[in-house]
C-alpha positions as CSV (number, residue, x, y, z in Angstrom):
1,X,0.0,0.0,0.0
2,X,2.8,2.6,0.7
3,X,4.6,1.6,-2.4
4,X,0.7,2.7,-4.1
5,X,1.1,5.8,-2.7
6,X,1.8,8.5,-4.7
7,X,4.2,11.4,-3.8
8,X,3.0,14.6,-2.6
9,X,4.6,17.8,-4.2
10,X,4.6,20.7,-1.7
11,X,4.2,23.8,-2.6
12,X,5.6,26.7,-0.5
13,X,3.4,29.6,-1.1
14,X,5.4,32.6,-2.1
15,X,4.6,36.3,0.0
16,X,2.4,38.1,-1.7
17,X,4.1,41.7,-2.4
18,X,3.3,44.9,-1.7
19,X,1.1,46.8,-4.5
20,X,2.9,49.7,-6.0
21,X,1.8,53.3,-4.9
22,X,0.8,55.0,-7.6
23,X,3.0,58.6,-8.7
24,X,1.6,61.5,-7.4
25,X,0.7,63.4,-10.7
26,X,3.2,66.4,-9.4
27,X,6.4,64.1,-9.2
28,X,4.9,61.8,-12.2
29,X,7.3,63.4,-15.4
30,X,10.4,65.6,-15.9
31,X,11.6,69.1,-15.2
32,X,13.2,71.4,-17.9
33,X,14.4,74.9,-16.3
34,X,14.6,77.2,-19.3
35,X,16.3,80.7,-18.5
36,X,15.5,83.3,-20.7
37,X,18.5,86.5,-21.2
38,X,19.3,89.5,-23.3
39,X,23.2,89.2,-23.1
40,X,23.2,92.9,-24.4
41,X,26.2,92.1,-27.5
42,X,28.6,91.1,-24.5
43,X,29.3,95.3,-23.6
44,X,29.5,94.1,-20.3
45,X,31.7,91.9,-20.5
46,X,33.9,93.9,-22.5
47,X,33.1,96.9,-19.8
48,X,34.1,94.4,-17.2
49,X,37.2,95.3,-14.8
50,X,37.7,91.6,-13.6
51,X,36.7,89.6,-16.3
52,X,37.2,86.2,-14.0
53,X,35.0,87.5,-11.7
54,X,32.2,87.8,-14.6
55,X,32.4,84.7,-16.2
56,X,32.4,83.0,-12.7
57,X,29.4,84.9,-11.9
58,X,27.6,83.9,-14.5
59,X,28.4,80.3,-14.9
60,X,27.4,79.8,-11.1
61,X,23.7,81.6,-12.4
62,X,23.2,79.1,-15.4
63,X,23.8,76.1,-13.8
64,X,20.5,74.6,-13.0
65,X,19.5,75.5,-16.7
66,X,18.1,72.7,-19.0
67,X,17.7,75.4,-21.8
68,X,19.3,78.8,-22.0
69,X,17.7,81.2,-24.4
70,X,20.1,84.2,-25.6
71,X,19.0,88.1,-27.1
72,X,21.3,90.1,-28.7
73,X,24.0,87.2,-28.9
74,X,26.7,88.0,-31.0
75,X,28.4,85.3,-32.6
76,X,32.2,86.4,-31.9
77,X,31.8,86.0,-28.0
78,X,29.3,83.2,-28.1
79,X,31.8,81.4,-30.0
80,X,34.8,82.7,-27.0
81,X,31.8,81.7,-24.1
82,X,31.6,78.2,-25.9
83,X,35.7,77.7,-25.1
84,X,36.8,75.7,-22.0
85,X,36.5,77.2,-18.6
86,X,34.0,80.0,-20.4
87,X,30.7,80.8,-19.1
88,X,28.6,78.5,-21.8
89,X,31.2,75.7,-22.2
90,X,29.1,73.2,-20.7
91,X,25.9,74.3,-23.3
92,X,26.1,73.4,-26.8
93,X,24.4,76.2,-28.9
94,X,22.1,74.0,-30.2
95,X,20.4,76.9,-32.9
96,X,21.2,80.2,-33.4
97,X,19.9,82.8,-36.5
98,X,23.5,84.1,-36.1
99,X,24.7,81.0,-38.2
100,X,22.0,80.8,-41.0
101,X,23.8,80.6,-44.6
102,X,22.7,84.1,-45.4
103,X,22.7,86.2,-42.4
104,X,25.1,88.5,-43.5
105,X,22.4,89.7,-46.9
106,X,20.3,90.5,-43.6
107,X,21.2,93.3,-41.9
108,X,22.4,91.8,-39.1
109,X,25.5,92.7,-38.3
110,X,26.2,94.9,-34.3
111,X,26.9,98.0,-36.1
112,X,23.8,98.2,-38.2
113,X,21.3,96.6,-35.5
114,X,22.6,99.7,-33.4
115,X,21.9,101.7,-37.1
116,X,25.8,102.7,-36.9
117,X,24.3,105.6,-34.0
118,X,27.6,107.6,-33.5
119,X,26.8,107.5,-29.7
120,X,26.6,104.0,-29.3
121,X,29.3,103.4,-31.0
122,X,31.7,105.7,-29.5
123,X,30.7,103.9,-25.9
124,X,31.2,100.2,-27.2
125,X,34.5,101.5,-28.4
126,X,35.3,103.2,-24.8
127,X,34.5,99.7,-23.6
128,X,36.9,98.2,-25.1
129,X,34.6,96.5,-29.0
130,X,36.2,96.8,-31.5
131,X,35.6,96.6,-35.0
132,X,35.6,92.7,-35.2
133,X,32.6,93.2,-32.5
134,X,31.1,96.0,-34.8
135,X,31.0,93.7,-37.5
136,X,29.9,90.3,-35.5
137,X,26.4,89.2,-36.5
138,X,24.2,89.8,-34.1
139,X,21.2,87.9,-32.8
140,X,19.2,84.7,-31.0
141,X,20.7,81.7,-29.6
142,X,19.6,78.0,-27.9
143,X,21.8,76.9,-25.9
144,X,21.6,72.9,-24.4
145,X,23.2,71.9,-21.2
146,X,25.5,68.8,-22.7
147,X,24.5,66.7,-19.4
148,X,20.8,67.6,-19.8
149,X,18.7,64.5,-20.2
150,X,16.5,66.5,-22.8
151,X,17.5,65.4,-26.8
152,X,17.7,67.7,-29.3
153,X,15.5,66.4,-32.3
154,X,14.8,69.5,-34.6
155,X,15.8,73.0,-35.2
156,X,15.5,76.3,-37.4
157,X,15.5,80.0,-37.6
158,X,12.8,82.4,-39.0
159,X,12.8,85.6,-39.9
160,X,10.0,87.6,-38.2
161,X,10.8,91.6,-39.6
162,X,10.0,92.6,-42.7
163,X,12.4,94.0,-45.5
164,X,12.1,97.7,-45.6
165,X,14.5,100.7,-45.5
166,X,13.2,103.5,-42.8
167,X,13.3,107.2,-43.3
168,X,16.3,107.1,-41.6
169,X,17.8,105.6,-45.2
170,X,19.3,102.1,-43.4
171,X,17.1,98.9,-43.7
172,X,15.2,97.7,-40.8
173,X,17.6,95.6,-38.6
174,X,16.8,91.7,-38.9
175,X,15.0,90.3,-36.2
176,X,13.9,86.4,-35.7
177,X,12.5,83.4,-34.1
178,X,14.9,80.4,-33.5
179,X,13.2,77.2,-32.6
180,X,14.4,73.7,-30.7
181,X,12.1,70.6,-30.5
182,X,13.4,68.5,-27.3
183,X,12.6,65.3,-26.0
184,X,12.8,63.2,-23.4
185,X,12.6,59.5,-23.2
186,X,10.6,59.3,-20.2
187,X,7.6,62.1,-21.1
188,X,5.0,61.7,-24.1
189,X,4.9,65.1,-25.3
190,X,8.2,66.5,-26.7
191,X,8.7,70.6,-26.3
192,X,9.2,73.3,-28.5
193,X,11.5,76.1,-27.2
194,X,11.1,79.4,-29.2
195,X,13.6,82.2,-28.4
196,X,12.9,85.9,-30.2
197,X,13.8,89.7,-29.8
198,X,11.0,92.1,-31.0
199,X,11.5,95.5,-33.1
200,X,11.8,98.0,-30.7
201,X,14.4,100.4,-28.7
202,X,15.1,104.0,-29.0
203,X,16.2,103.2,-32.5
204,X,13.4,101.8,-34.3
205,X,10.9,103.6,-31.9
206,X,11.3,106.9,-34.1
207,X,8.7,105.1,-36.5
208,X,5.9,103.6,-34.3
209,X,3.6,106.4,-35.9
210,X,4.2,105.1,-39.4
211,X,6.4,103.0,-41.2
212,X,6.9,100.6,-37.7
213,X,3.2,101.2,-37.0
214,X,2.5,97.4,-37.3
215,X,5.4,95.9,-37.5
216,X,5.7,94.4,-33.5
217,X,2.3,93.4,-34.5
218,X,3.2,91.7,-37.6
219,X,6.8,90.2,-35.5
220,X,4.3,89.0,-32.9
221,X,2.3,87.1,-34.9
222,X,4.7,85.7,-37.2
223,X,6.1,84.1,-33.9
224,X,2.6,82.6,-32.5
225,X,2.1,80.8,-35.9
226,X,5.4,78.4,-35.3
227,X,3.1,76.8,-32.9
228,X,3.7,72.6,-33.4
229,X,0.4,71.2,-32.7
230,X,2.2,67.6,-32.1
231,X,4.6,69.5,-29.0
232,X,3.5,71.6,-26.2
233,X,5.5,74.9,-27.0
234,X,7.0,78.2,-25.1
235,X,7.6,81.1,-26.9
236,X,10.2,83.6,-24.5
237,X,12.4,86.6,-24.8
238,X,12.7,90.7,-25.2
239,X,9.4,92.1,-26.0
240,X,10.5,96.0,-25.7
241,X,7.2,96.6,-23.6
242,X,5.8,95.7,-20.9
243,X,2.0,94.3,-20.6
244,X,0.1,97.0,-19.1
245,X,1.0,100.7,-18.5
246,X,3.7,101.2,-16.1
247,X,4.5,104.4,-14.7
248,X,8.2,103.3,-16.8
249,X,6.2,103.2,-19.6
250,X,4.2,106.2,-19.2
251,X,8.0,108.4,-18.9
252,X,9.1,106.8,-21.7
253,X,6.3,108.5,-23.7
254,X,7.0,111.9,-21.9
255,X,10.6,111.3,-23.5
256,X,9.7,110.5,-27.3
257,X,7.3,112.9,-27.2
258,X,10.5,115.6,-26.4
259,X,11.6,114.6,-30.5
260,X,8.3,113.4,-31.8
261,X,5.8,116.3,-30.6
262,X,2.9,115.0,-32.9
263,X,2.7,111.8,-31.3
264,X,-0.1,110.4,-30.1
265,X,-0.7,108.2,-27.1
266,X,-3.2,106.1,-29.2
267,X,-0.1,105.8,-31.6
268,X,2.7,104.7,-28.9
269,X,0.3,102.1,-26.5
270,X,-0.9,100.7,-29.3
271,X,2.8,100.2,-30.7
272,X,4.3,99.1,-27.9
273,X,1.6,96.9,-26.1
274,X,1.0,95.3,-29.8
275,X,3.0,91.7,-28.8
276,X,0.3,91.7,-26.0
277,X,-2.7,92.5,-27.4
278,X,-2.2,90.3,-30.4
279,X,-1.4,87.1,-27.9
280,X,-4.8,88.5,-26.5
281,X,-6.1,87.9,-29.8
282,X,-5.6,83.9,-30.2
283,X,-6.7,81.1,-28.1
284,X,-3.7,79.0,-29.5
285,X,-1.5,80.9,-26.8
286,X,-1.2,82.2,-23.3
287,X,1.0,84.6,-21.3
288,X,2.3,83.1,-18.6
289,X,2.3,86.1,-16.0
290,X,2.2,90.0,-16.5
291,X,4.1,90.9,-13.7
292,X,6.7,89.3,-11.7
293,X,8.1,90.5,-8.0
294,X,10.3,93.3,-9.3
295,X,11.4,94.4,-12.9
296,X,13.6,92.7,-15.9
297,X,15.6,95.9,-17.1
298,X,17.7,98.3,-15.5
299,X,15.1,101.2,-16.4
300,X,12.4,99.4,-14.1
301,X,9.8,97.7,-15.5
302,X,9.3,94.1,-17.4
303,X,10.1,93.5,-20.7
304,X,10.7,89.9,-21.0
305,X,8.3,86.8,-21.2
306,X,7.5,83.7,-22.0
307,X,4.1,82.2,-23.4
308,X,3.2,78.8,-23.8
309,X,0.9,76.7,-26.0
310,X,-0.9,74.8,-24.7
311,X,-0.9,75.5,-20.9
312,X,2.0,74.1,-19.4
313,X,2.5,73.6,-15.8
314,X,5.2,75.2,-13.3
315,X,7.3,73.5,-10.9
316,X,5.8,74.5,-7.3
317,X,7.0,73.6,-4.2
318,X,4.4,73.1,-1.6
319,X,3.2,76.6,0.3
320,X,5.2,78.2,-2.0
321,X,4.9,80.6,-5.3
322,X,5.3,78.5,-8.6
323,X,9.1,78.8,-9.9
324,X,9.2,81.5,-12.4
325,X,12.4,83.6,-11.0
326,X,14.0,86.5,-11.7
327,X,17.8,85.8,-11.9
328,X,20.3,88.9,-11.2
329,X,22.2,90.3,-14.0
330,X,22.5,93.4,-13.4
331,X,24.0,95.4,-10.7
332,X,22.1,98.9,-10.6
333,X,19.4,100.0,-11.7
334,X,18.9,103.7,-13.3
335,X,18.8,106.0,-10.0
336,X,15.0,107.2,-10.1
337,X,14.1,102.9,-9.8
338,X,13.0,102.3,-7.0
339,X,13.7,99.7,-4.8
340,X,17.5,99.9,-6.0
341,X,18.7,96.6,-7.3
342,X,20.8,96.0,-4.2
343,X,17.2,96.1,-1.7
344,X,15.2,94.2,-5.3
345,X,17.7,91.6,-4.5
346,X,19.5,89.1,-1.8
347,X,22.5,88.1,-3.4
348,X,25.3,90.4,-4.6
349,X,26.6,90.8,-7.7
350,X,30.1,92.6,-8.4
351,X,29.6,94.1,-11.8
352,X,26.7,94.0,-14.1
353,X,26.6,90.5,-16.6
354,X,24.2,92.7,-18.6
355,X,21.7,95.4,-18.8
356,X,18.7,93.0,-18.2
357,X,17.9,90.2,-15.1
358,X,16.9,87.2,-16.7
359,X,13.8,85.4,-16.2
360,X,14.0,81.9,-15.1
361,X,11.1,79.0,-15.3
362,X,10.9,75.9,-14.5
363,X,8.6,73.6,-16.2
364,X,7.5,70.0,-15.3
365,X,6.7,67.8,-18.3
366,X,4.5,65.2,-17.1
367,X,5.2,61.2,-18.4
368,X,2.1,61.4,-19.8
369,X,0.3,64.1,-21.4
370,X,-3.4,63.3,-19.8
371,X,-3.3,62.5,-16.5
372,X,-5.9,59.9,-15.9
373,X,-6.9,58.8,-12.4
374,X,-9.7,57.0,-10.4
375,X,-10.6,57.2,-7.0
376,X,-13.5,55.8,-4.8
377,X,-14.5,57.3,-1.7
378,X,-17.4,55.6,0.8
379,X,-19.7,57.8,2.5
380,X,-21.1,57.7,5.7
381,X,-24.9,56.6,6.2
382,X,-27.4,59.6,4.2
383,X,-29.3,60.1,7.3
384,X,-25.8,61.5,9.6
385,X,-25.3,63.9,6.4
386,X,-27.8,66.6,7.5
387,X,-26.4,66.9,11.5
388,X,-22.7,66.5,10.4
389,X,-23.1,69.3,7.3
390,X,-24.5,71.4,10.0
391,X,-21.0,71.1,12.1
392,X,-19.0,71.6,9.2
393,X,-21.2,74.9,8.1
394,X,-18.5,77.7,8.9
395,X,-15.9,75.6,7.5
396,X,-17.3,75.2,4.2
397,X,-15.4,77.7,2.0
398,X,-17.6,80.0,0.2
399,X,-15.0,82.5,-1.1
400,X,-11.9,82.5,-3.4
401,X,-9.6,83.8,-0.2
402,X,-7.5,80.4,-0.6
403,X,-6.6,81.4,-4.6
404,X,-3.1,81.1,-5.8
405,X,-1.4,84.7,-5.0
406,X,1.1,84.3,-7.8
407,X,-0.8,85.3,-10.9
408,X,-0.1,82.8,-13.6
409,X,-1.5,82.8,-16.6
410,X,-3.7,85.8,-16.2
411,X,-6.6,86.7,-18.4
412,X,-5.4,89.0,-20.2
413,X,-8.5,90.9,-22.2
414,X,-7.8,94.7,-23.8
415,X,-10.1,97.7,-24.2
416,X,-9.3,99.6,-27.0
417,X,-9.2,103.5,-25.9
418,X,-9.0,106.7,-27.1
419,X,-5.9,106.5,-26.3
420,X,-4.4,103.2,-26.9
421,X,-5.4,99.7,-25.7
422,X,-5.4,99.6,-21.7
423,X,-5.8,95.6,-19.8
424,X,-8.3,95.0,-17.9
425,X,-8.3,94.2,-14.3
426,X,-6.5,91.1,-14.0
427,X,-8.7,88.0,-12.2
428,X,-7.0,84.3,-12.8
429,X,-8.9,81.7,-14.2
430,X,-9.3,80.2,-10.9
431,X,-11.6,83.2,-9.8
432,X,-13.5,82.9,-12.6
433,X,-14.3,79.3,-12.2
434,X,-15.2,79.7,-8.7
435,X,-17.2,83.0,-9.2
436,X,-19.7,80.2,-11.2
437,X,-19.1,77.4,-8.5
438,X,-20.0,79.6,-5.4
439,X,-24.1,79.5,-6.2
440,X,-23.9,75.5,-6.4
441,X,-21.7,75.5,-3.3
442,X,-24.9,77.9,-1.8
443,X,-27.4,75.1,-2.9
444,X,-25.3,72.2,-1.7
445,X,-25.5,73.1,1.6
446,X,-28.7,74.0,2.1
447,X,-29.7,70.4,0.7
448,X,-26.8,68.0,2.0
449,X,-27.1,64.6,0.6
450,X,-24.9,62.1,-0.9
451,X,-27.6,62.0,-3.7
452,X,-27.1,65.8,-3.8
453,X,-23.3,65.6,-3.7
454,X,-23.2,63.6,-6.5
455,X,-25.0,66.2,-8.3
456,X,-22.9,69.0,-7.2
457,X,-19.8,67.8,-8.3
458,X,-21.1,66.9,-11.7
459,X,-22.4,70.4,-12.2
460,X,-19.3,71.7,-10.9
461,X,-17.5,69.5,-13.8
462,X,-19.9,71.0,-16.5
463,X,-19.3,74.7,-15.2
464,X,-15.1,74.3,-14.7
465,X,-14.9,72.5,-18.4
466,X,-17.1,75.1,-20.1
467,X,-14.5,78.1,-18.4
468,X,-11.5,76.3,-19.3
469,X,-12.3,75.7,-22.7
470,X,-13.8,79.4,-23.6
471,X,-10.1,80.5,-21.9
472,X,-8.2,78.6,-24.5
473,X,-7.3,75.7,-22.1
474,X,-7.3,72.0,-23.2
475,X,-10.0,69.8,-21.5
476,X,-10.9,66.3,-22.7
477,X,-14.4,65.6,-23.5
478,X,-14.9,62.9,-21.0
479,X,-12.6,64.8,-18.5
480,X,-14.7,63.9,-15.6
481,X,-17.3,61.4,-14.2
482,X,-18.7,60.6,-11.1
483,X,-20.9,57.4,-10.3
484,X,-22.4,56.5,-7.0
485,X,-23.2,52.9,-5.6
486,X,-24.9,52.5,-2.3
487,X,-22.9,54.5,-0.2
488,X,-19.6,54.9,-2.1
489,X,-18.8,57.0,-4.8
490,X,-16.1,56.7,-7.8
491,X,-14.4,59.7,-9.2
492,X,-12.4,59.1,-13.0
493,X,-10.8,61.9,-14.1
494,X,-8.6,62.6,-17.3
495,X,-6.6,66.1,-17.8
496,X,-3.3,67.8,-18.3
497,X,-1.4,68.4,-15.3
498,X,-2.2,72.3,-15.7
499,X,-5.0,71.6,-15.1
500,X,-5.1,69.5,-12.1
501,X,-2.9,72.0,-10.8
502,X,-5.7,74.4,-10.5
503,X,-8.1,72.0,-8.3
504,X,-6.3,73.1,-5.0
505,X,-8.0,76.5,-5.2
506,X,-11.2,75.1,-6.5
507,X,-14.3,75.4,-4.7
508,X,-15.8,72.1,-5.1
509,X,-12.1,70.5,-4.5
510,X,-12.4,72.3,-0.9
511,X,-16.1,71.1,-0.5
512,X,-14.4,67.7,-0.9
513,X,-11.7,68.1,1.2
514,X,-13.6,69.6,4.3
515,X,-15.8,66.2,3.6
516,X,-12.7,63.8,3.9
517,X,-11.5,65.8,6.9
518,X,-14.3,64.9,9.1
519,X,-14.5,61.8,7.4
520,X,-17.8,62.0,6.2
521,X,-16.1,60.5,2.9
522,X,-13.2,58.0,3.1
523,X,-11.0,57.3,0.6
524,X,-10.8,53.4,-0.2
């Protein structure tokens, strides 16, 4: 009978492991830290008494930067930064309209982008430029940090100005877009980086009543139509303007006005607010912020921004303003700016890298380009809801008091004046979500169900998809669902990450959250 028996085969069952936690959307992708900067043609640096001192100065500020995105760059000393131990030797300049096979038909060389002004010159010259430097081409750069993780997959340079000769008898000086497309292996959506200088200065500002009377206009739009609708893109660099009237902008009309008497303010705000008002126009693109804690430029006011198609969303640390930072380049301001660049800023800076700060911002590209998630909550019995809603009554939020003080992407809508386009008082797209939310917060409580919660939420959906969408954002069509079984319900939702970013602030997010904090809702 033994010798029938078969053997047994034991099986040792193995542990089961853990489940995976899921990414947190915010930490789910990749950073790229673009620094936008108007290198002014290198006159600092030729101005400079220790030279060392510079280039070590600006090497430490770059060196966080995925992307570095140069203005008036002029070839001979990007070529000398590009060297060993230089300031740019661990970038590649990855595209630059300084190279192009026929800059030098274009107009483009430092002498005539300065229109050969015997002033100028003669103070480049005291600097220490010489004619080499006079004759350098001068214009925009990309620049790639060689240990960057982001690939370089496509390129090119466009010409934004038009061909004309001013009354001044010297052609218009050439003026461009230069594009990168980067990827990275571990996000879905690759990036295009645009870098551009407008028409504008005390040069070319002689004309804005005629011959340049659309022109930064013209350069504006030229720009916004590079948009790749197979890449998220960002659009940065020297707009000669700022977005709204600043009391800077309002002198610098007192001043033209000194050698132009018959101009009209209609004339110069439309002119120099043109870059603005025509991003206003489309719903392809979107200004990232209109002000920022302090100026850009040593005469006090912000010139330089970035714009991005489709919404992209900023790096931000927790209790803390999203990362879009002004980096100091320059070491004093013009005396009647106020706060002095020594109290605008905590770090100190020996001499001046150049005549603007540059504006630093770091994005987060998320591994995928829709961020989908599902979550189920259980609820406690419908017949506690009415007592426990009455508890929770003065913490139910009812305002917008918890909105994101850093303004970015504002709405930026113009009136058209008698005298010039003026912007409109600036609200955030959050405020104008939860201006429609606040009456269906109001109903919500004074009916507190799960039956009604379920309602509320989808209505909140319908209202926060319809603002998004008339604002130019990206919102799936089946973005947001809500289903309720017994006494549980399941939220799926499917957006970008710019998005999601918003729901902190929203309303019905906080209606939620107050629910889950005395645990009327659990999350399963």
């Amino acid at each position: 009978m033994q010798k029938a028996m078969k053997k047994l085969k034991v099986t040792k069952s193995q542990p089961t492991q853990p489940k995976a936690k899921a990414v947190p959307w915010f930490l789910d992708g990749k950073g790229l830290v673009i620094l936008s900067l108007n290198m002014e043609y290198y006159h600092k640096y030729n101005a400079a008494k220790d030279k060392p001192a510079y280039e070590k100065e600006l090497k430490d500020k770059i060196h966080d930067v995925d992307v570095l995105c140069v203005q008036e760059d002029l070839l001979i000393w990007s070529d000398r930064f590009l060297e060993k131990d230089k300031p740019f030797h661990d970038f590649e300049r990855i595209v630059s309209s300084m190279t192009v096979s026929d800059i030098k038909q274009n107009h483009s060389m430092l002498k005539e982008m300065v229109y050969e002004d015997n002033g100028t010159m003669k103070n480049m010259a005291k600097n220490g430029m010489k004619e080499d430097d006079f004759s350098s081409i001068l214009g925009n750069s990309i620049y790639l940090r060689k240990s960057t993780e982001w690939k370089l997959i496509d390129h090119k340079a466009v010409q934004i100005s038009t061909d004309q000769t001013l009354p001044n008898g010297k052609p218009l000086g050439y003026r461009s877009a230069v594009c990168a497309t980067l990827s990275h292996e571990n996000t879905e959506k690759p990036v295009q980086v645009l870098c551009t200088h407008l028409s504008g200065g005390r040069f070319e500002d002689a004309y804005m009543s005629n011959d340049l009377k659309s022109e930064r206009a013209n350069q504006m739009d030229k720009c916004l139509k590079l948009k790749d609708d197979l890449f998220d893109n960002v659009l940065m660099g020297d707009f000669n303007a700022s977005a709204t009237r600043t009391a800077a902008l309002d002198g610098y009309l007192k001043v033209l006005c000194n050698s132009q008497p018959n101009l009209s303010s209609s004339d110069y705000y439309s002119y120099m607010m043109a870059p603005f008002t025509t991003c206003a126009a489309s719903t392809d693109w979107n200004l990232l912020y209109k002000d920022l804690d302090g100026p850009t430029t040593a005469f006090g006011h912000v010139v330089d921004y970035f714009l991005t198609s489709s919404h992209m969303h900023v790096q931000t640390p927790f209790q803390k303003p999203p990362k879009v930072e002004r980096i100091r380049m320059v070491k004093d301001y013009m005396p009647f700016v106020k706060p002095t660049a020594a109290q605008d800023f905590s770090d100190v800076l020996n001499e001046s890298i150049t005549d603007h700060n540059g504006v630093k911002v770091s994005f987060f590209q998320p591994t995928n380009y829709i961020n989908s998630a599902t979550i189920t909550f259980t609820a406690v019995e419908s017949s506690r809801w009415s007592g426990k809603m009455k508890e929770l009554e003065a913490n139910m939020p009812v305002g917008t008091d918890s909105s994101p003080k850093s303004l970015l992407y504002p709405i930026t809508d113009y009136t058209l004046l008698e005298d010039g386009p003026e912007l409109n008082e600036q609200v955030s797209i959050v405020d104008l979500i939860n201006k429609e939310l606040k009456p269906l917060v109001t109903t919500f409580m004074k009916k507190s169900t799960p039956a009604a919660f379920e309602t509320f939420m989808k209505d909140c959906a319908a209202k926060e998809r319809q603002i998004l969408i008339k604002h130019g954002w990206h919102v799936e069509e089946k973005w947001y669902s809500i289903n309720k079984s017994k006494e549980s319900f399941t939220f799926t939702e499917k957006m970008i990450v710019a998005h999601k970013s918003l729901h902190g602030s929203l309303l019905n997010v906080r209606v939620l959250q107050e629910l889950l904090k005395a645990n009327m809702l659990k999350r399963e």
